[in-house]
Backbone as CSV, one residue per row, in Angstrom:
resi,resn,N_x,N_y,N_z,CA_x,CA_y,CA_z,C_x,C_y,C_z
1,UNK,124.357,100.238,81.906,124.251,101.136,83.040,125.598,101.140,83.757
2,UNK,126.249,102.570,84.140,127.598,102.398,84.562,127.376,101.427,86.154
3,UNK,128.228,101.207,86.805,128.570,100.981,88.057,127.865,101.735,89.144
4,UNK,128.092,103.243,89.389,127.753,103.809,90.533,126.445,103.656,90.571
5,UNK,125.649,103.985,89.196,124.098,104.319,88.519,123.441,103.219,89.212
6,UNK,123.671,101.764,88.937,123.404,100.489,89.331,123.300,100.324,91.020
7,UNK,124.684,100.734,91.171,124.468,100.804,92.849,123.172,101.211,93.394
8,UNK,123.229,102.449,92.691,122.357,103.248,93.225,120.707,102.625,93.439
9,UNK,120.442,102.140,92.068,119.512,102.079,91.544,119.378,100.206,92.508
10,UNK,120.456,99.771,93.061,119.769,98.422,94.168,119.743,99.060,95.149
11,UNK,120.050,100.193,95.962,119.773,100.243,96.604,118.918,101.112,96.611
12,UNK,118.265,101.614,96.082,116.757,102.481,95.883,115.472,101.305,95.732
13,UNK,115.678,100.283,94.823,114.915,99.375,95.308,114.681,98.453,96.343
14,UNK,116.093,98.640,97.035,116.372,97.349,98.183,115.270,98.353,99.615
15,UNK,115.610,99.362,99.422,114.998,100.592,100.623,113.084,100.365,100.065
16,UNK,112.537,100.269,98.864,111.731,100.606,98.903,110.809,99.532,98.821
17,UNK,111.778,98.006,98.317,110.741,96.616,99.043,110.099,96.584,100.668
18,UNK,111.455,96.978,101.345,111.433,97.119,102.560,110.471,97.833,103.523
19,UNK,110.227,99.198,102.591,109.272,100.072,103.061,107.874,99.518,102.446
20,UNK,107.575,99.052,102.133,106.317,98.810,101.044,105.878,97.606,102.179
21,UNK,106.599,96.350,102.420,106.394,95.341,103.132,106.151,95.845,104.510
22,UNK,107.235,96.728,105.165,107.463,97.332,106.491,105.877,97.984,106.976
23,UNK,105.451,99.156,105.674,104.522,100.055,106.040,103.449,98.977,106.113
24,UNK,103.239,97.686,105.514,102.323,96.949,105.953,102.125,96.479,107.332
25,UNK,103.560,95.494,107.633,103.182,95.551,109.034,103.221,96.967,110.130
26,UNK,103.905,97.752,110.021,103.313,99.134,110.954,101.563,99.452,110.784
27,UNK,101.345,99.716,109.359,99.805,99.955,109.594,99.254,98.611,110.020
28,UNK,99.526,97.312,110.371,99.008,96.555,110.705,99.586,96.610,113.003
29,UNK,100.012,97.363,113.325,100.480,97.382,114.437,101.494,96.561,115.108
30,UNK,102.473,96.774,114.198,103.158,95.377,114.549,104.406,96.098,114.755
31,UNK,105.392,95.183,115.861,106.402,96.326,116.411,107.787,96.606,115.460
32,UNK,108.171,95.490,114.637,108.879,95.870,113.830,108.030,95.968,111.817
33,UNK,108.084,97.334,111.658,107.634,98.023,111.031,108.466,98.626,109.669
34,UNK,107.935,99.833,109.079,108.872,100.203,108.347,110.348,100.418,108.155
35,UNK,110.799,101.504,109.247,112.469,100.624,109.727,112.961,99.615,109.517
36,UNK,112.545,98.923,110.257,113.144,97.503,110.649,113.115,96.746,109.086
37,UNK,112.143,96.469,108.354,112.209,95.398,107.296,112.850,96.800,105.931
38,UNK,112.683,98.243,105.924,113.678,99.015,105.221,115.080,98.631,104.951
39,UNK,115.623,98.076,106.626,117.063,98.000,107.059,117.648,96.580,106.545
40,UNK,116.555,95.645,106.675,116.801,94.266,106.891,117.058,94.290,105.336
41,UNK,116.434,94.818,104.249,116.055,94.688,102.864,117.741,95.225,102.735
42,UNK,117.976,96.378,102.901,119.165,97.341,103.334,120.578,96.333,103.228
43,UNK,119.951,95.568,104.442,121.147,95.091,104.981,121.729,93.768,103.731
44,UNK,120.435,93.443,103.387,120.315,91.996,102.680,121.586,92.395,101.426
45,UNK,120.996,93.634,100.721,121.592,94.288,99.629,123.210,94.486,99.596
46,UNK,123.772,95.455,100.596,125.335,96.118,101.068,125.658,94.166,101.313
47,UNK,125.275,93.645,102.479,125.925,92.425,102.055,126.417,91.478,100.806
48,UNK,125.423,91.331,100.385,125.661,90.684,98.664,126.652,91.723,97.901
49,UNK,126.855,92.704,97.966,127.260,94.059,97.424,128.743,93.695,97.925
50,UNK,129.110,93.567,99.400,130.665,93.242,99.630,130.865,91.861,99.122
51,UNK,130.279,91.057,99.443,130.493,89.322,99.122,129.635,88.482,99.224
52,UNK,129.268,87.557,98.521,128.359,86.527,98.731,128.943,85.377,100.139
53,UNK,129.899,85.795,100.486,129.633,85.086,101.554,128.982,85.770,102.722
54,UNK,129.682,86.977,102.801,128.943,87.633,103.699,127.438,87.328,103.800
55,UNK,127.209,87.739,102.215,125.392,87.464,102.426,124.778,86.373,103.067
56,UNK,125.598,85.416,102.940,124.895,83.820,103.717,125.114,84.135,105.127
57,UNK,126.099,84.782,105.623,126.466,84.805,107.410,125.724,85.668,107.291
58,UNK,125.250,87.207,106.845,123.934,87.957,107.100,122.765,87.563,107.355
59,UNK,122.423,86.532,106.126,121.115,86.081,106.206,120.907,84.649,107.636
60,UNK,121.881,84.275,108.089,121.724,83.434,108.955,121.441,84.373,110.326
61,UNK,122.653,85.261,110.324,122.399,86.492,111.784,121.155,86.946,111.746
62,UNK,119.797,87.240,110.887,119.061,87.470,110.660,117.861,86.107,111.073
63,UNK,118.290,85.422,110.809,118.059,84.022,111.524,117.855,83.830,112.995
64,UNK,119.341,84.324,113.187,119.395,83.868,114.698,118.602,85.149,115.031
65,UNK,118.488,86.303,114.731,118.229,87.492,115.493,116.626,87.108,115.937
66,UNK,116.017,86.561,114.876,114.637,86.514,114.790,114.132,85.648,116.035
67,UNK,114.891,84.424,116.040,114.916,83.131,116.581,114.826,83.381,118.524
68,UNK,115.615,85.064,118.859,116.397,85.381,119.872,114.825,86.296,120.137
69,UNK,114.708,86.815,119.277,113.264,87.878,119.695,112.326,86.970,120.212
70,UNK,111.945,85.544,119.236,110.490,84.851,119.969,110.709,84.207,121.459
71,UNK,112.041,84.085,121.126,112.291,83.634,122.450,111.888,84.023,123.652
72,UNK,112.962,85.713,123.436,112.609,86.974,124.491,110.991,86.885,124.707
73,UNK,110.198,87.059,123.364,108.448,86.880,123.694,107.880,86.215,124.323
74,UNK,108.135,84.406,124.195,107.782,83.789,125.128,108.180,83.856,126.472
75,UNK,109.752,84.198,126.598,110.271,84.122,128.222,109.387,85.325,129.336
76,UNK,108.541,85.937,127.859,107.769,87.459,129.157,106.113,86.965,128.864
77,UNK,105.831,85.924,128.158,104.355,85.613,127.848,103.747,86.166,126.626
78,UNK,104.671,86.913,125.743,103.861,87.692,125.087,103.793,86.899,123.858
79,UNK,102.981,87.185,122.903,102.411,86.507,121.510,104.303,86.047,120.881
80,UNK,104.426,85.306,120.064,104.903,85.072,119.209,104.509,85.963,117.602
81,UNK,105.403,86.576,117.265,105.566,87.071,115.601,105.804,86.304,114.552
82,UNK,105.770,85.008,114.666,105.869,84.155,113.486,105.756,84.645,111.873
83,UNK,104.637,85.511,111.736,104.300,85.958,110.284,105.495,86.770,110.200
84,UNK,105.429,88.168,111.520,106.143,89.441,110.936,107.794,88.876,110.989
85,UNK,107.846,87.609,111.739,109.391,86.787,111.740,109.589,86.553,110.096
86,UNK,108.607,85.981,109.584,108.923,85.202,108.534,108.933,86.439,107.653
87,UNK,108.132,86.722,107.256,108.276,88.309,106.331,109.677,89.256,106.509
88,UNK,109.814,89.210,107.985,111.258,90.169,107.802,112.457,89.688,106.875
89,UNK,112.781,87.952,107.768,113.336,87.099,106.474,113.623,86.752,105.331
90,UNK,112.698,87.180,104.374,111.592,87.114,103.269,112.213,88.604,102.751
91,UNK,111.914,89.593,103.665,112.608,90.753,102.623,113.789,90.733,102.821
92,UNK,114.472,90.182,103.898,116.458,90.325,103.669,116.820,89.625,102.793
93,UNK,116.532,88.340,102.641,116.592,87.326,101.143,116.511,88.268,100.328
94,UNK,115.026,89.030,100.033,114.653,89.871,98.822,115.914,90.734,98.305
95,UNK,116.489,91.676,100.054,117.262,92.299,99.699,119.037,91.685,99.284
96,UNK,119.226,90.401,99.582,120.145,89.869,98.812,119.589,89.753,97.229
97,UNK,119.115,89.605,97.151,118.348,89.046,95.371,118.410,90.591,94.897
98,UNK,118.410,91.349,95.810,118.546,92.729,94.383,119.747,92.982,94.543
99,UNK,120.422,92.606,95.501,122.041,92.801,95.238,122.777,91.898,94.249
100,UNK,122.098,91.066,93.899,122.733,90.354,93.216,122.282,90.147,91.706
101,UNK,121.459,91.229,91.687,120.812,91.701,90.191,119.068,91.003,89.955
102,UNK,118.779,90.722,90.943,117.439,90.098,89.926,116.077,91.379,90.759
103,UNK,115.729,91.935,89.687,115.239,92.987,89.767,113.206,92.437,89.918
104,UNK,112.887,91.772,88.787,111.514,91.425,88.432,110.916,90.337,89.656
105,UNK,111.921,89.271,89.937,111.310,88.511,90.552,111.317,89.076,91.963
106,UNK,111.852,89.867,92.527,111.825,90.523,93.774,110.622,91.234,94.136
107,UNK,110.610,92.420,92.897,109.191,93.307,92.870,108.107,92.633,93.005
108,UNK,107.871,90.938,92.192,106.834,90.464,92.353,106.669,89.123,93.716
109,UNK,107.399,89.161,94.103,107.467,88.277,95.838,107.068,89.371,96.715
110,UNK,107.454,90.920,96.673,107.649,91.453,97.519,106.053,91.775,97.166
111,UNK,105.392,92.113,96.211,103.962,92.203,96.259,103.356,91.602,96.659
112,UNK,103.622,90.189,96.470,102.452,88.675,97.053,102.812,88.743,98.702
113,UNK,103.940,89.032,99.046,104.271,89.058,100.488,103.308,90.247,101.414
114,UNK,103.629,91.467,100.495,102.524,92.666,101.401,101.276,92.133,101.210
115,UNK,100.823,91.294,100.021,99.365,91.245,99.841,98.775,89.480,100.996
116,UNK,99.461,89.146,101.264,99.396,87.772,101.934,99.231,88.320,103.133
117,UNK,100.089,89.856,103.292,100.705,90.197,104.922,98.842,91.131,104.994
118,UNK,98.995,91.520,104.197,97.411,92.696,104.457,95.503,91.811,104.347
119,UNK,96.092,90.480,103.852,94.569,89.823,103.532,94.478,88.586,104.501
120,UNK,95.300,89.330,105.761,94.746,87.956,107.020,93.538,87.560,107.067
121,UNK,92.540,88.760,107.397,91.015,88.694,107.613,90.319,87.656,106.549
122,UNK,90.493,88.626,105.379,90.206,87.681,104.109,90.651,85.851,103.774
123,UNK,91.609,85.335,104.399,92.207,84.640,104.135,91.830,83.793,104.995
124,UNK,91.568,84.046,106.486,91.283,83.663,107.207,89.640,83.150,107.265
125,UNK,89.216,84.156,106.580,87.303,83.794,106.580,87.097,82.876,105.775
126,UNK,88.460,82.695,104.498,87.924,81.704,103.242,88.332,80.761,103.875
127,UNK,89.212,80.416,105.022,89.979,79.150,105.520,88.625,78.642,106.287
128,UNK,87.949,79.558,106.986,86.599,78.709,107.801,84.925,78.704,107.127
129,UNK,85.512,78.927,105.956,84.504,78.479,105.235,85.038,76.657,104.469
130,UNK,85.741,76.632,104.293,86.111,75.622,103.732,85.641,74.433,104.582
131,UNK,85.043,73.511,103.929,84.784,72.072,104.355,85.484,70.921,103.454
132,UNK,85.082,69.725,103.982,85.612,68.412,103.523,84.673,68.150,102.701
133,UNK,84.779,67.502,101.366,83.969,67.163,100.978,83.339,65.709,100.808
């Protein structure tokens, strides 16, 4: 596959982990949504794409950014995002990993991630069913 083709073709997947994960938390009401984890996936990608170092100072700013939001949440009372924290994370990683060529194992994290992110209820009912035995 030439060069540009390739480009292309991470960043068509890097946009559409993002959206796939994103549209989960939006239809789940959550404030950062399709955008936001599109961009983060986005961002993960063009980084690895200029330099792998970059990608590590990306993925840390992404770090701190997250770290700076729960903060802001608690300093006004409001819930903590822990999940949609960790998931955003989760797809900027993703979107370094397709910048850096790994195509299969991405598609299939980024599935278990929407499907982990959409089966709270479920997950949650099998957790209080569970006893000690």
């Amino acid at each position: 596959m030439d060069l540009p083709l390739l480009l292309a073709v991470k960043v068509a997947v890097s946009v559409s982990i993002g959206l796939l994960i994103g549209l989960e938390r939006q239809w789940a009401h959550k404030e950062a949504g399709v955008r936001s984890f599109a961009i983060a996936s986005l961002l993960g990608t063009l980084a690895w794409l200029v330099s792998p170092t970059l990608a590590v100072m990306e993925v840390a700013m992404i770090g701190v950014i997250i770290v700076l939001v729960n903060v802001y949440s608690l300093r006004n009372n409001q819930p903590l995002e822990i999940t949609t924290s960790l998931a955003l994370a989760v797809t900027n990683v993703l979107g370094v990993l397709i910048g850096s060529g790994f195509f299969f194992p991405v598609f299939a994290c980024a599935i278990v991630v929407t499907a982990l992110l959409s089966w709270k209820t479920e997950l949650a009912a099998l957790t209080s069913k569970l006893t000690v035995a």
